[in-house]
C-alpha beads as a LAMMPS data file, in Angstrom:
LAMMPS data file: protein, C-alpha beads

235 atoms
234 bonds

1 atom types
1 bond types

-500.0 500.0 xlo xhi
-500.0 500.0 ylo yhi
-500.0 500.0 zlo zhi

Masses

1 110.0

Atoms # bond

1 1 1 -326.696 -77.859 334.387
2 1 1 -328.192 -74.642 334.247
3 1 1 -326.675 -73.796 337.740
4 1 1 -323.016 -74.560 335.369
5 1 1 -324.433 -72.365 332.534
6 1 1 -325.043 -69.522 334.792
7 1 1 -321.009 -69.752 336.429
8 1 1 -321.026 -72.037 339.133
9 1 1 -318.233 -74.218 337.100
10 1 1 -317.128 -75.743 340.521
11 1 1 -319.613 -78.385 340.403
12 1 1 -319.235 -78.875 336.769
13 1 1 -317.321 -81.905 336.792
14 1 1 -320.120 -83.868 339.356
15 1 1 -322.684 -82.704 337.094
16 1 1 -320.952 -84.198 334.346
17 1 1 -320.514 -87.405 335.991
18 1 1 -323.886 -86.872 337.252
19 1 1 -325.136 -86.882 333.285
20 1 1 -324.209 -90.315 332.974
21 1 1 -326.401 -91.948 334.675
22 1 1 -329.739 -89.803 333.348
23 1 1 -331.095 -92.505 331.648
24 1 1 -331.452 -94.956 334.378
25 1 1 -330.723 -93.014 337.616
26 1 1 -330.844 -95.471 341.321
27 1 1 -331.166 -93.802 344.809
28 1 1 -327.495 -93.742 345.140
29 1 1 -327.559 -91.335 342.670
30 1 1 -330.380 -89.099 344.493
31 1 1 -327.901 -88.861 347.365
32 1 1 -324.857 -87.520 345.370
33 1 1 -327.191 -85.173 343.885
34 1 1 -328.411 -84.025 347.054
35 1 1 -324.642 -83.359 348.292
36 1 1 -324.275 -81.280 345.200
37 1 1 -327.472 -79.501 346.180
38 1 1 -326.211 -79.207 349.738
39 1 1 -323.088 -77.503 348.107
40 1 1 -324.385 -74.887 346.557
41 1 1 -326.690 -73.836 349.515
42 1 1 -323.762 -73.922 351.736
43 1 1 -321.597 -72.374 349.314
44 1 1 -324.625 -69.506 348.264
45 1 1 -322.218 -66.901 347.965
46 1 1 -320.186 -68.239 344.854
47 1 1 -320.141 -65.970 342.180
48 1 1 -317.179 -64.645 339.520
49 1 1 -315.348 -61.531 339.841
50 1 1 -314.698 -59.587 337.095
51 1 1 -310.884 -58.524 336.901
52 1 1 -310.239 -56.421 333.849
53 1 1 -306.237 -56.186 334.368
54 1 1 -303.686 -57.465 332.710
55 1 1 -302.126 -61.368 334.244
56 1 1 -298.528 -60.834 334.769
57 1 1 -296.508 -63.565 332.713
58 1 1 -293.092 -62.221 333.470
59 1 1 -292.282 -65.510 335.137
60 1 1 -293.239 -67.821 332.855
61 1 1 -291.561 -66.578 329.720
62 1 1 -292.494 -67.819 326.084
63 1 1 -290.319 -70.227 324.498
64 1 1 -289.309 -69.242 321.446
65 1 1 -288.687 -71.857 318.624
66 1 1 -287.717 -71.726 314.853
67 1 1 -290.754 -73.589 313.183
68 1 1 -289.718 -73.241 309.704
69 1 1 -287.539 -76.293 308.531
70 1 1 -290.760 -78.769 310.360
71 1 1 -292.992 -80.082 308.637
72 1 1 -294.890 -77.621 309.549
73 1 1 -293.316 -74.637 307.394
74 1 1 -293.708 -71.479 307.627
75 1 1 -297.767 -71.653 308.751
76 1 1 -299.377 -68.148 309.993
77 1 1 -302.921 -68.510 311.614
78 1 1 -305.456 -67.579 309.380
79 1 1 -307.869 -64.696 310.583
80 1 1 -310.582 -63.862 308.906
81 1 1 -310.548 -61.633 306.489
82 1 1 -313.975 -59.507 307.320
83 1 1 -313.693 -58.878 310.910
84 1 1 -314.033 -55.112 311.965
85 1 1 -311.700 -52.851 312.834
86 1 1 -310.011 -53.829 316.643
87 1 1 -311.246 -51.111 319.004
88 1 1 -311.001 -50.475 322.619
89 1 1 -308.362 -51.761 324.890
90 1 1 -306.507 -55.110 323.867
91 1 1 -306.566 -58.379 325.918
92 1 1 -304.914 -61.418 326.462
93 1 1 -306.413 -64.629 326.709
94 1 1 -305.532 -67.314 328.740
95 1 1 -306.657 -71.292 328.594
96 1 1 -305.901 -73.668 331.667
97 1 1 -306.653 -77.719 330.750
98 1 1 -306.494 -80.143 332.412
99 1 1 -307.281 -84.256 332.370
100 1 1 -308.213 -86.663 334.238
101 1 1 -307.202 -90.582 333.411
102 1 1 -309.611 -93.211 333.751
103 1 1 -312.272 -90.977 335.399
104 1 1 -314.853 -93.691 334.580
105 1 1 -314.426 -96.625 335.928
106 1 1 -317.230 -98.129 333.541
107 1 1 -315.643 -97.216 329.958
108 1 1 -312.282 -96.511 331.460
109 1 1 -312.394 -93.138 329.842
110 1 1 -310.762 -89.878 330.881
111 1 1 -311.871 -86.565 331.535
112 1 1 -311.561 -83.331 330.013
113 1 1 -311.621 -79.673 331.833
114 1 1 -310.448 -76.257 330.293
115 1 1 -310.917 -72.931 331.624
116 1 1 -310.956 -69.856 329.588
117 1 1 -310.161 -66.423 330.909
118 1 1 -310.197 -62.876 329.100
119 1 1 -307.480 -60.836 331.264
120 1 1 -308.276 -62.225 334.469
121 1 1 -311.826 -63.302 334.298
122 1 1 -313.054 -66.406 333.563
123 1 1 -315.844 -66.491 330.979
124 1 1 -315.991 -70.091 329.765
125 1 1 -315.282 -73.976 331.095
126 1 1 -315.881 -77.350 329.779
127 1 1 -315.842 -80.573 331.283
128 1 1 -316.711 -83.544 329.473
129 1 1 -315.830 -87.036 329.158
130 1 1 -313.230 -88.098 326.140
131 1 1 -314.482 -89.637 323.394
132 1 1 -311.508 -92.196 323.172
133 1 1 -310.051 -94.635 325.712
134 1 1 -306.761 -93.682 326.613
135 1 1 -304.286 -96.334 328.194
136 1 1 -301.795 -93.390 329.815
137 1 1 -301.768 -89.948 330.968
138 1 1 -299.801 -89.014 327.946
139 1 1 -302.661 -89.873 325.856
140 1 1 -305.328 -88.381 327.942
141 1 1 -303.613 -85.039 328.215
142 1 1 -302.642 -84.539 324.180
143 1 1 -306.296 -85.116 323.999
144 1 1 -307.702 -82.326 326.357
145 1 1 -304.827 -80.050 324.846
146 1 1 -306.191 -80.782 321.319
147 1 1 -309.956 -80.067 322.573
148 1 1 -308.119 -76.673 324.532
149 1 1 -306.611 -75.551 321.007
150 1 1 -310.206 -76.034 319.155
151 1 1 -311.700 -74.094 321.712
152 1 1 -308.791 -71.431 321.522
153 1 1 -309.055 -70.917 317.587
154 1 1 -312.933 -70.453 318.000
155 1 1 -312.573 -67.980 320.595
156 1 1 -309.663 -65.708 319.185
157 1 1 -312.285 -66.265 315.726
158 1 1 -315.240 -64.487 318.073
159 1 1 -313.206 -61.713 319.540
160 1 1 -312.268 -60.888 316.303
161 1 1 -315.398 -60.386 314.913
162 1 1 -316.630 -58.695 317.906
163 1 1 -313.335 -56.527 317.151
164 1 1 -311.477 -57.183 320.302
165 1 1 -308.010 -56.738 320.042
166 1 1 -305.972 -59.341 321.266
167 1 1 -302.073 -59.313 322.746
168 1 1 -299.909 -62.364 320.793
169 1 1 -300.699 -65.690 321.144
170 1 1 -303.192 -67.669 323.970
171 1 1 -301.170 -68.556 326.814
172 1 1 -302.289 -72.121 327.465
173 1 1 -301.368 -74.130 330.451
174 1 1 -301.033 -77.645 331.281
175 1 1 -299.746 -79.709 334.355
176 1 1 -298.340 -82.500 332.466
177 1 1 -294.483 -81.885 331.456
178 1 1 -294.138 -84.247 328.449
179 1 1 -296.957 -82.977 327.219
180 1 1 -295.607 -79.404 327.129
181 1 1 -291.990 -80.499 325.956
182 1 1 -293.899 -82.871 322.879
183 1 1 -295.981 -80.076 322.013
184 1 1 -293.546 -76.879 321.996
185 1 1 -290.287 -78.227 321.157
186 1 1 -289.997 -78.928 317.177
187 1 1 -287.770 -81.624 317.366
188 1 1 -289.783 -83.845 319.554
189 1 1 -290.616 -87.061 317.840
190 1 1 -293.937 -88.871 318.211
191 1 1 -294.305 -92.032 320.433
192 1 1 -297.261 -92.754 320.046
193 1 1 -298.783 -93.152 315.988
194 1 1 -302.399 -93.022 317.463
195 1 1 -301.803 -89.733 318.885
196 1 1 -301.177 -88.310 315.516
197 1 1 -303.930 -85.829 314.683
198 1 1 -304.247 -84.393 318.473
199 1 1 -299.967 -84.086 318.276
200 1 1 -299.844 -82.518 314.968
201 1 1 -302.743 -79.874 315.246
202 1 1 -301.412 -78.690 319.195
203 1 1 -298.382 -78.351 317.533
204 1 1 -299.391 -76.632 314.361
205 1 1 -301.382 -74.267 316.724
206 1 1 -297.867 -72.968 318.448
207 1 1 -295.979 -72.740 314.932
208 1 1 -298.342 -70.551 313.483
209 1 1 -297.836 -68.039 317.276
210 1 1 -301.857 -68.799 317.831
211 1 1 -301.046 -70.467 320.857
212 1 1 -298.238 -70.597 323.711
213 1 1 -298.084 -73.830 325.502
214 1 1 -296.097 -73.615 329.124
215 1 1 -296.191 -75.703 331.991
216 1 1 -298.156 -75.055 335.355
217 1 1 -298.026 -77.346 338.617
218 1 1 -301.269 -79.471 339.206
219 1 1 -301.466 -77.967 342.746
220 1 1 -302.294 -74.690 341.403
221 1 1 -304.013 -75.276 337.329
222 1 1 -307.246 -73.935 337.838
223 1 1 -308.129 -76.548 335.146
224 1 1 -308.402 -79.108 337.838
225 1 1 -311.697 -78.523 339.361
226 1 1 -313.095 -78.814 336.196
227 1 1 -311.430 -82.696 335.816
228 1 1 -311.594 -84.112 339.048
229 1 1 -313.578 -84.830 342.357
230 1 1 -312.610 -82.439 345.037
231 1 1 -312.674 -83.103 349.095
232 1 1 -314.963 -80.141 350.570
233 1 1 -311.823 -78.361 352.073
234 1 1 -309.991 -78.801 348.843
235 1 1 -312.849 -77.055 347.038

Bonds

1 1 1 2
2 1 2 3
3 1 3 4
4 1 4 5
5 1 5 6
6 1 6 7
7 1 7 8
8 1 8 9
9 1 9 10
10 1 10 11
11 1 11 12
12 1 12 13
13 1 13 14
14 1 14 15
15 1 15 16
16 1 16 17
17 1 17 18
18 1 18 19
19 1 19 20
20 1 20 21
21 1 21 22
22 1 22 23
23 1 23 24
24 1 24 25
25 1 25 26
26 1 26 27
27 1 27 28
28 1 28 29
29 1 29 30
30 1 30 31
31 1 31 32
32 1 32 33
33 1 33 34
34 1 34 35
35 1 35 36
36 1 36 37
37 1 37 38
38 1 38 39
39 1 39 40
40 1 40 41
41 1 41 42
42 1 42 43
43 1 43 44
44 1 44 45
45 1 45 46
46 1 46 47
47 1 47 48
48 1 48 49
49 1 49 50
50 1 50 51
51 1 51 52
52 1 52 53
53 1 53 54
54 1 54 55
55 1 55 56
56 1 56 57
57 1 57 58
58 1 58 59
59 1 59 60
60 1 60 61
61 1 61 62
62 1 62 63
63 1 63 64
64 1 64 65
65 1 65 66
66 1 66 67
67 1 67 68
68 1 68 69
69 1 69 70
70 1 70 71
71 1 71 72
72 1 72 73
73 1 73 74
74 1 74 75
75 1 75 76
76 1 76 77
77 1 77 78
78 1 78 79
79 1 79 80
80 1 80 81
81 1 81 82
82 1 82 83
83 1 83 84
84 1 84 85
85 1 85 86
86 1 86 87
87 1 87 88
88 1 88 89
89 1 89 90
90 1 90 91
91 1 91 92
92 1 92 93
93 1 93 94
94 1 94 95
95 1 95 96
96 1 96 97
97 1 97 98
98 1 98 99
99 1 99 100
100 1 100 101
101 1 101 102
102 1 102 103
103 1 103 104
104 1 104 105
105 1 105 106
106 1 106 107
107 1 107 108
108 1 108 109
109 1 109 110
110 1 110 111
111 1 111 112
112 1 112 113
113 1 113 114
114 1 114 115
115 1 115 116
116 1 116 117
117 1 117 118
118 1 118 119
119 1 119 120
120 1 120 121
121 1 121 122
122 1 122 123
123 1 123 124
124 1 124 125
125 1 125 126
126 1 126 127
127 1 127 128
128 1 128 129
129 1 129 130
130 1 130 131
131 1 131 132
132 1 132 133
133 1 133 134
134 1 134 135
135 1 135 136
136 1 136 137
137 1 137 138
138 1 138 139
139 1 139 140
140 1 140 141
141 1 141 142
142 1 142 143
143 1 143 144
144 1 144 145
145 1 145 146
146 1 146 147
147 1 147 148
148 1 148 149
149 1 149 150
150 1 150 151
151 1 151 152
152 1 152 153
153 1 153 154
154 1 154 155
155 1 155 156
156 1 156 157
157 1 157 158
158 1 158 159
159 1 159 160
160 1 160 161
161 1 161 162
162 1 162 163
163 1 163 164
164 1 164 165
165 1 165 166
166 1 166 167
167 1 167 168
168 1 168 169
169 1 169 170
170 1 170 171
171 1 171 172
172 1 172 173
173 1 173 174
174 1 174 175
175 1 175 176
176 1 176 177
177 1 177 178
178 1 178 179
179 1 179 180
180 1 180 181
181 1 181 182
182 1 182 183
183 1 183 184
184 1 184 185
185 1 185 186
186 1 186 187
187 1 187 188
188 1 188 189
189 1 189 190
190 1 190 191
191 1 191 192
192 1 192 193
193 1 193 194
194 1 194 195
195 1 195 196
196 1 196 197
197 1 197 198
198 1 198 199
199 1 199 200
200 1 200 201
201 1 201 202
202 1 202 203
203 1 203 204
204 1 204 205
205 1 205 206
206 1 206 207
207 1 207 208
208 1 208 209
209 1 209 210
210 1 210 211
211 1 211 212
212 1 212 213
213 1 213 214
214 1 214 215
215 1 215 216
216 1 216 217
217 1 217 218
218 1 218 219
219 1 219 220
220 1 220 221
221 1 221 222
222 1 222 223
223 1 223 224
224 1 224 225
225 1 225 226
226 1 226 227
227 1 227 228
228 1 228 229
229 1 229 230
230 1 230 231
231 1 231 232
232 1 232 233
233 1 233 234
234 1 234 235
């Protein structure tokens, strides 16, 4: 875990799975930790580059949407009022998430995985398993996109304070398509009444510009190492 803390993220999700089994761990469980181990000596030369430019969004534009006659109205995200004065060059932010349905076969529950970059650097991840068993990927992913816009607000929050300025809203990614539509288009009805509070605060999130939800391929969301099991040529 502290391996995680310090930016090796690539083994964050087997260290999360890992987790489970603290309490009462068997030999089997030795092994897999061994591989891990194995991993990182093999892999000694991980470590994360720091990119300061700008990420070039030219080709996956914004869509733009009139949020005023929802239900939503006319809602603005609320910055606090006693941050500092921005200084210094501006940034954008960028969130990648990412789930995984029925990761554990025990509790049948799904996983979570976001990756936060500043510019072009990544500076934050989380993997961890849901807290709700979800029956479909639709579920599972409105869930990690919820998590992904709780963790967005708090970050934009901290920057602020720290008086970074920040470009427009937080580009946020997903691979899941009717996630994206559901969540960016205001006329999209809900399906699914138990999905209420993770629908209605992803999509309050994009009507008040905080965030910008678009769609990414799963072959290439960096999310993904953060929600699934990875062969060692994958990795």
């Amino acid at each position: 875990q502290w391996t995680v803390t310090l930016g090796r993220f690539d083994i964050g999700v087997a260290v999360m799975t890992m987790s489970s089994f603290r309490v009462a761990p068997r030999a089997g469980h030795l092994v897999r930790l061994k591989r891990i181990v194995g991993y990182l000596v093999k892999m000694k030369n991980g470590y994360i580059r720091i990119r300061t430019e700008k990420p070039d969004y030219s080709d996956m534009p914004p869509l733009e949407h009139d949020w005023t006659h929802t239900v939503y109205g006319e809602v603005k995200e609320l910055t606090p009022h006693d941050a500092p004065q921005p200084l210094g060059r501006s940034v954008i932010l960028t969130t990648c998430k990412d789930a995984n349905l029925h990761h554990d076969w025990v509790t049948g529950r799904a996983v979570t995985g976001i990756l936060h970059f500043i510019n072009k650097t990544p500076f934050e991840w989380f993997a961890k398993k849901q807290a709700t068993c979800e029956a479909a990927t639709y579920g599972s992913e409105f869930v990690s996109a919820k998590q992904a816009c709780e963790q967005i607000m708090g970050i934009r929050t901290a920057l602020r304070y720290l008086g970074v300025p920040i470009d427009g809203p937080t580009r946020m990614v997903g691979d899941n398509g009717s996630v994206v539509t559901s969540g960016s288009t205001p006329h999209s009805p809900l399906k699914k009444r138990h999905h209420a509070l993770s629908y209605h605060y992803v999509r309050e999130c994009i009507a008040s510009k905080a965030v910008d939800f678009c769609h990414m391929a799963g072959e290439i969301n960096p999310a993904d190492i953060l929600s699934k099991h990875w062969s060692h040529s994958q990795i």
